[in-house]
N, C-alpha and C positions, 0 to 999 in steps of 0.2 A: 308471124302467125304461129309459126313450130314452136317459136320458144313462149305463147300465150300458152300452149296446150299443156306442156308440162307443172307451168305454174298453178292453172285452174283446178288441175289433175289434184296438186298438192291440197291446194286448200278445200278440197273434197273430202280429201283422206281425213285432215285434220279435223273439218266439219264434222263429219262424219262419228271420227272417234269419240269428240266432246258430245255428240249428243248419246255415243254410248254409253257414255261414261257417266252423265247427267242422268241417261234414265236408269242404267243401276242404282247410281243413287239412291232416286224418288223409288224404286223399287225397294232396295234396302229399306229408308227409312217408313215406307208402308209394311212391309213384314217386320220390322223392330216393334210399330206402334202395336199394330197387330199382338203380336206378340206378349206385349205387356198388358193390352185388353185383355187379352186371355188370364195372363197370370194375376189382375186385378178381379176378374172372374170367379177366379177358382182360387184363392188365398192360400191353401193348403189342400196336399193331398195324404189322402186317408191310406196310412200303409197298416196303422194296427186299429182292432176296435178298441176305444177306451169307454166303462163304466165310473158307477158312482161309486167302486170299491177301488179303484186304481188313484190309488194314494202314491203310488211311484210315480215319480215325476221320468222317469226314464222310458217307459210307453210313451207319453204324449210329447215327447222328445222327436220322435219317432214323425210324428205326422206335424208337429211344430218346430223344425229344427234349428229356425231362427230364436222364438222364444225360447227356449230351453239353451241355447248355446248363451244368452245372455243372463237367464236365473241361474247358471253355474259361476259367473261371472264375481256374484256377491259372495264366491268361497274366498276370492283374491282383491276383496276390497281394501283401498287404502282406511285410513282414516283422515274426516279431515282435520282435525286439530293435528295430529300426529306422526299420522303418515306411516307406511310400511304391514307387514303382514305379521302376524302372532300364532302361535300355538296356540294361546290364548288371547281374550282381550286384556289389554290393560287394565290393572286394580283402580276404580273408581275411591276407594278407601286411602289408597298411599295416595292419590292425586289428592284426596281431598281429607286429611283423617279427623275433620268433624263429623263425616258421617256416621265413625265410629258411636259418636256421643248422641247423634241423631238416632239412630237405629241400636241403642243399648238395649238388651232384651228379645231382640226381634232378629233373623236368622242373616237380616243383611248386613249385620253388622259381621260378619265371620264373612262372605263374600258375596261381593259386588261390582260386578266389572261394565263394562263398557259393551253398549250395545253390539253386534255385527249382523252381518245380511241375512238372509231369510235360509237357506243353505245350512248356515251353520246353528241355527236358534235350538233344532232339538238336541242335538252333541252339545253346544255349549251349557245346556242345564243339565243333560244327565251326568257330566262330572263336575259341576261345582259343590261347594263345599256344603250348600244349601241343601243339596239332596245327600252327598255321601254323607257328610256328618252329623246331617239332622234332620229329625222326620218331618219333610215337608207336606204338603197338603200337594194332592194329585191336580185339585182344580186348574195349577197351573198349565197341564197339557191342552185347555180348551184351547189356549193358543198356539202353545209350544209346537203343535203336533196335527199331523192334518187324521183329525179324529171323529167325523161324524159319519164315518163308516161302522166307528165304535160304538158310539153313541145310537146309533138304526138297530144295529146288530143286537145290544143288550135290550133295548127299548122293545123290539118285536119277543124276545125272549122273556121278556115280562108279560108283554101280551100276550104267550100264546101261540103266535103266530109265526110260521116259518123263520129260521134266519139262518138258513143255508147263503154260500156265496151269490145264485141266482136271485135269490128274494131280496139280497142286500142293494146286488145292482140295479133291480128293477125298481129304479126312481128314489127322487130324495128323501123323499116319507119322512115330512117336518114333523108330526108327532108323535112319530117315532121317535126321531131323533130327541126331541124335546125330553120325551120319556127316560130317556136313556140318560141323557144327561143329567138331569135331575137326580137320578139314581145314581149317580159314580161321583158326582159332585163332591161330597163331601168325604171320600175315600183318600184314600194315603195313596203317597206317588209311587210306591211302588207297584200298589193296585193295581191304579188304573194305565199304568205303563205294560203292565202284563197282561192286561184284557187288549191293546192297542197291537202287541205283538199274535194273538189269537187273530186277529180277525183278515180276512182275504186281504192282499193289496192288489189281486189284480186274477187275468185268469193265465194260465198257459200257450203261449201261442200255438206251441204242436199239440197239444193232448184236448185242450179248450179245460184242463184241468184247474180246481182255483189254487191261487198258488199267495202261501205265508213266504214272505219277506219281510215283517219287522216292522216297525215303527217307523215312521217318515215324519221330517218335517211338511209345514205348511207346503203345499205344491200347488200345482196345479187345478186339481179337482175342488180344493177349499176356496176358489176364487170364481169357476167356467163352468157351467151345466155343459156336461159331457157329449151330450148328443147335438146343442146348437152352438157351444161356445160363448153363450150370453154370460156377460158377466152375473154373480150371484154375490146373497150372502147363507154363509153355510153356520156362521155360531152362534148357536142358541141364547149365550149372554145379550148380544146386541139383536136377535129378532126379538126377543122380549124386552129391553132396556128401549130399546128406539119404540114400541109400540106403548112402553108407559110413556115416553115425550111427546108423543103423537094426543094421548087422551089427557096432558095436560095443559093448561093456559101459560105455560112459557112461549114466547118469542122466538121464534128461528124462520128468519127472513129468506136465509141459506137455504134451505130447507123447503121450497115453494109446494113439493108434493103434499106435504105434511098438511100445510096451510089448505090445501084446495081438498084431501079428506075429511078437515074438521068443517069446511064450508058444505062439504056436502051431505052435512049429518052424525059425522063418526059414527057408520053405520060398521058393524065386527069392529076385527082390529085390523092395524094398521098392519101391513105387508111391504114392508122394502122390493120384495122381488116380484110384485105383481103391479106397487102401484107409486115406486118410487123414478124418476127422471134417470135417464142411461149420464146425464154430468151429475145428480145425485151419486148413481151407484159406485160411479169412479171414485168416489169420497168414502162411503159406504164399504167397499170392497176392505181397503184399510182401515176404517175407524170400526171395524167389527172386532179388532184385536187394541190397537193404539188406543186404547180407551185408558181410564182410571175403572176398576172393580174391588171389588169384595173377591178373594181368591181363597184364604185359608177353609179351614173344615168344619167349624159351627153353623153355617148353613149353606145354601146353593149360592155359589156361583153368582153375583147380581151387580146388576150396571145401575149406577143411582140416578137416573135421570127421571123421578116420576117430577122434580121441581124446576126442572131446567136444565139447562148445559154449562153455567156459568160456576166459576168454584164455590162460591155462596151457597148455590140451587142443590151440589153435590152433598158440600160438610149437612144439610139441612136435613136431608135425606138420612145420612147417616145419626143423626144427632134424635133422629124420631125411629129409628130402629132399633130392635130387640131382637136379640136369639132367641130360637124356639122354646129353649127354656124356658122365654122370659127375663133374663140376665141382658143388663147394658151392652149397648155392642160396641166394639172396639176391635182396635186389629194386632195392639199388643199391649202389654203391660211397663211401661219408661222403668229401664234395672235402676234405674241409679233413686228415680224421682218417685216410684209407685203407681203414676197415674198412664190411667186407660187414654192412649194417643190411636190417630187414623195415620197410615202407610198408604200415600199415594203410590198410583202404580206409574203409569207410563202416560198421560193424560193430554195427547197429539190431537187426537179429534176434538175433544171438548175446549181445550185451548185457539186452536185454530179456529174453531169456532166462532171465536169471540173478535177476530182479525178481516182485516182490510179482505184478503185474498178468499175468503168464505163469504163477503156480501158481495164480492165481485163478481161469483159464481165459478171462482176457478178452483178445480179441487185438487186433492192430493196427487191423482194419477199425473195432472197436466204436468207440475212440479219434477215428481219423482220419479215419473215414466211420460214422459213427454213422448209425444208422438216424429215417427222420424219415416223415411221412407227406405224402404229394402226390394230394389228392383222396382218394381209399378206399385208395391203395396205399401198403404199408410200402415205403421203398425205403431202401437206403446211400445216404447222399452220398458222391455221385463229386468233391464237392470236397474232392479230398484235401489239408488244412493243417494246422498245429497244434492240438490240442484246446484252446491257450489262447485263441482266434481265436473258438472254438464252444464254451464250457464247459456252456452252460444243456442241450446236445444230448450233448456227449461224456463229462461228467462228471458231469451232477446227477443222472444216472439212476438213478448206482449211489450217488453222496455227495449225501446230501442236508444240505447247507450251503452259505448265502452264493456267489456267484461271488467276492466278492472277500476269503472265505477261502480259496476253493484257489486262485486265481492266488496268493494271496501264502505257501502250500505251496509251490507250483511255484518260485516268486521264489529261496526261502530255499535249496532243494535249487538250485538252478541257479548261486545264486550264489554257492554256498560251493564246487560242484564249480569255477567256474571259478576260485576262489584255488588249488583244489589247483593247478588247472593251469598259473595264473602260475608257485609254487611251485616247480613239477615242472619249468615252462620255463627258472626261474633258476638252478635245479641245472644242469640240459642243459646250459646255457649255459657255465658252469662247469668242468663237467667236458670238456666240447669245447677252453675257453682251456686246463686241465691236459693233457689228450692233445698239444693242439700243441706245449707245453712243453716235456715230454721227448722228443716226437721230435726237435726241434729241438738240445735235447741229448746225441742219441745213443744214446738207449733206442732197446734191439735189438728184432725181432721179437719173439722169445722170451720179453722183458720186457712186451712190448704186450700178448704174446693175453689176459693175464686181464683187461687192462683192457678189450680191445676187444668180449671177450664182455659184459663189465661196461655197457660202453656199447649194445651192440646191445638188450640186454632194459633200459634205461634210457630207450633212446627209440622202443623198442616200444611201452611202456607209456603212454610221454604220447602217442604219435602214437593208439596205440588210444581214448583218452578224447578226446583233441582231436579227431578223426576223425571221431567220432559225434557224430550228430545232437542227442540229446537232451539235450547239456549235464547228462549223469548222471541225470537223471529213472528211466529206462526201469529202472535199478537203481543204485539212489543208494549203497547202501553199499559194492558191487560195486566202482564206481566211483572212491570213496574208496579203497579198498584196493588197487587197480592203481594210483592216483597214488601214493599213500605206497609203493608199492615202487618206482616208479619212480624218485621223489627218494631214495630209499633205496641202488640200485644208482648212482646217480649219485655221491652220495657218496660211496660204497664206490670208483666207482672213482677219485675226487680223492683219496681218502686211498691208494692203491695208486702212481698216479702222483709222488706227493709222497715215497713211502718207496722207490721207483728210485734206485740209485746211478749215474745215467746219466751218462758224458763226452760229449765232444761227438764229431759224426760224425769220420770222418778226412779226408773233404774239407774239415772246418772247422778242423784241428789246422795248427798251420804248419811245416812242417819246416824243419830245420837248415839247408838252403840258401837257405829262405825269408828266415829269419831275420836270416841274413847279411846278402842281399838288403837287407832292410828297414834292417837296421846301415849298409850302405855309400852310403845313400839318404841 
């Protein structure tokens, strides 16, 4: 019996201890859940206040300091063809020096590099060779630059109406904004780069004084209404451009808001930020800049979507437009060839458009800033790079296979669009040597126009796929078929130039006195 008692004693103690030790535990892991309740509650805490003039992305750093520790992240992006970090981006020119013969005339032919993150986008324009050695057109900052602080600022100052720092922050004032932009549109970059450094970025934490710091790239406040953090869109280009596709009979299935305003009357205009889907916006948010526009300084600023989104709907637009003058519109003059050519820009949203991944309803942000969790909270990453960069985050969500069978998906699509586009370069090229040909021979205007329209939708086309970002991804068959027409009109027009019965000019003929001349020599 004495030695039952010690035994019993023991497994008491033991008992005892595990059920301490268990309800720690469950203790513990009810204050952890707890805990994360909380902090899925309350997302961020508010350490500084930010307005609509807090273009420094370093305030909302502050009360965001996940996001912001990851929008600094795109200063040290690799690349991915490439890899590694630059002073500069890499020359798109020595990678590729047909572009030289593409953009003769036009300011990219002197320099053109390679995209990089959002961080770096206002620095990398204000010393390219585009701005220091030639008078660019300002339009460029609607995007460069997180500018509709500007844009309010000059817009009320037109008006009339206050635009001290307080009246700037007190709300978006879209037409204001609208105003404004319209007005500096068509100024020189060093203009409106100097009107961007006037205007507040923010106020003073100790004085509540407004306080000038500079021009900023894209941040923060060009993407998050300040006060709720709802995502927006802030450039006047795409609230007008997206409101012409809204009031015309083009297709955009993608687009379901769009569809259910014209169903219900196309009553005003269309509003992205009143009356567009939060998987819309996420699309919307970037394709307010990734677009194709009209940037130079013959008129404002303009997104060609009143015919559609497809490259067709674009060249169509442009092909029915005139400068104010009244003069044909074009985006530059071909040095070598004479004829008025279009300069696609960057043309991410409207090409994606046209792709598997835009009817599937997945947008850009899912891709680029896929959602990840940080403590209890779902958040986007704000590091916006490649999905090939993030595949296990961007891609396996919805593909469940291997990473290194969709990179080598991606591979096959990217690198078969880029033979199109050697292809499509070597025709270019081609037919640029043909056009000099017979002019040099004495082919009249009258003999040129077919070819020179021939040429302009020839190097629409590679300029529109070369332009873009996603090396054909974003709609790979899309893609394929704008190159194949492009080496298509290219040909068309070497075989137009070739069946000219062209003499030579008559400054090149020698006359009968020349002749002589040359006899008695």
């Amino acid at each position: 019996m004495s030695d039952q008692q010690p035994r019993s004693f023991g497994w008491l103690i033991l008992l005892t201890a595990l059920t301490a030790l268990a309800t720690f535990g469950v203790v513990a892991l009810l204050v952890n859940i707890f805990e994360r309740k909380q902090e899925a509650r309350a997302p961020f805490t508010k350490v500084v206040e930010v307005t609509e003039i807090s273009t420094d992305p370093k305030p909302w750093g502050l009360n965001f300091p996940q996001q912001y520790e990851d929008y600094l992240k795109t200063v040290n992006d690799d690349y991915t063809d490439f890899g590694g970090n630059h002073a500069l981006p890499p020359s798109k020119l020595e990678e590729s020096p047909w572009l030289k013969r593409l953009f003769a005339g036009y300011a990219f032919s002197i320099d053109y590099r390679e995209a990089r993150g959002h961080a770096h986008m206002l620095a990398d324009q204000e010393v390219t060779k585009r701005v220091t050695d030639v008078q660019q057109s300002g339009a460029c900052l609607h995007c460069h630059a997180s500018i509709a602080a500007t844009y309010r600022r000059i817009g009320l100052e037109e008006q009339g109406e206050p635009a001290d720092a307080k009246a700037l922050a007190n709300g978006f004032q879209q037409e204001a904004v609208l105003a404004g932009f319209r007005s500096v549109s068509t100024k020189k970059y060093e203009e409106i780069h100097a009107e961007l450094e006037k205007t507040p970025d923010g106020f003073d934490a100790t004085s509540g004084d407004p306080h000038i710091g500079g021009a900023h790239p894209v941040s923060c406040v060009d993407c998050h209404e300040p006060e709720t953090m709802a995502i927006r869109v802030t450039r006047p280009g795409f609230i007008l451009g997206i409101d012409k596709l809204a009031k015309s009979d083009a297709e955009v299935p993608h687009l379901p808001s769009i569809q259910s305003w014209r169903d219900s009357g196309k009553k005003g205009d269309y509003d992205p930020n009143t009356m567009a889907t939060r998987q819309e916006m996420r699309s919307f948010v970037c394709g307010q800049c990734h677009v194709e526009y009209y940037c130079a300084n013959k008129m404002t600023l303009t997104y060609p979507w009143s015919n559609g989104l497809k490259m067709e709907n674009l060249e169509a637009e442009w092909d029915a437009t005139t400068f104010p003058d009244g003069g044909e519109f074009y985006d530059y003059v071909h040095k070598t060839t004479g004829t008025k050519v279009y300069k696609a820009q960057h043309p991410e949203f409207e090409l994606w458009s046209q792709g598997i991944h835009a009817r599937a309803g997945v947008s850009c942000s899912d891709c680029h800033m896929p959602y990840e969790k940080v403590g209890a909270t779902k958040v986007s990453s704000h590091w916006v790079r490649s999905p090939m960069m993030n595949i296990n985050k961007a891609c396996q969500t919805c593909h469940k296979v291997p990473e290194a069978e969709i990179k080598a998906r991606v591979d096959v699509i990217q690198d078969r669009t880029r033979a199109l586009i050697d292809r499509a370069a070597s025709a270019m090229t081609e037919m640029l040597d043909a056009i000099i040909e017979v002019q040099a021979a004495g082919a009249t205007e009258e003999q040129l126009k077919p070819i020179r329209d021939l040429q302009r939708k020839a190097m629409w086309r590679l300029d529109y796929i070369a332009s873009e970002n996603s090396k054909g991804f974003h709609a790979s068959q899309e893609s394929a078929r704008i190159l194949g027409e492009s080496i298509d009109y290219s040909r068309q027009a070497i075989a137009k130039a070739y069946r000219i019965d062209a003499k030579p000019a008559a400054s090149e003929v020698a006359s009968p006195e020349d002749s002589e001349a040359s006899t008695e020599e």
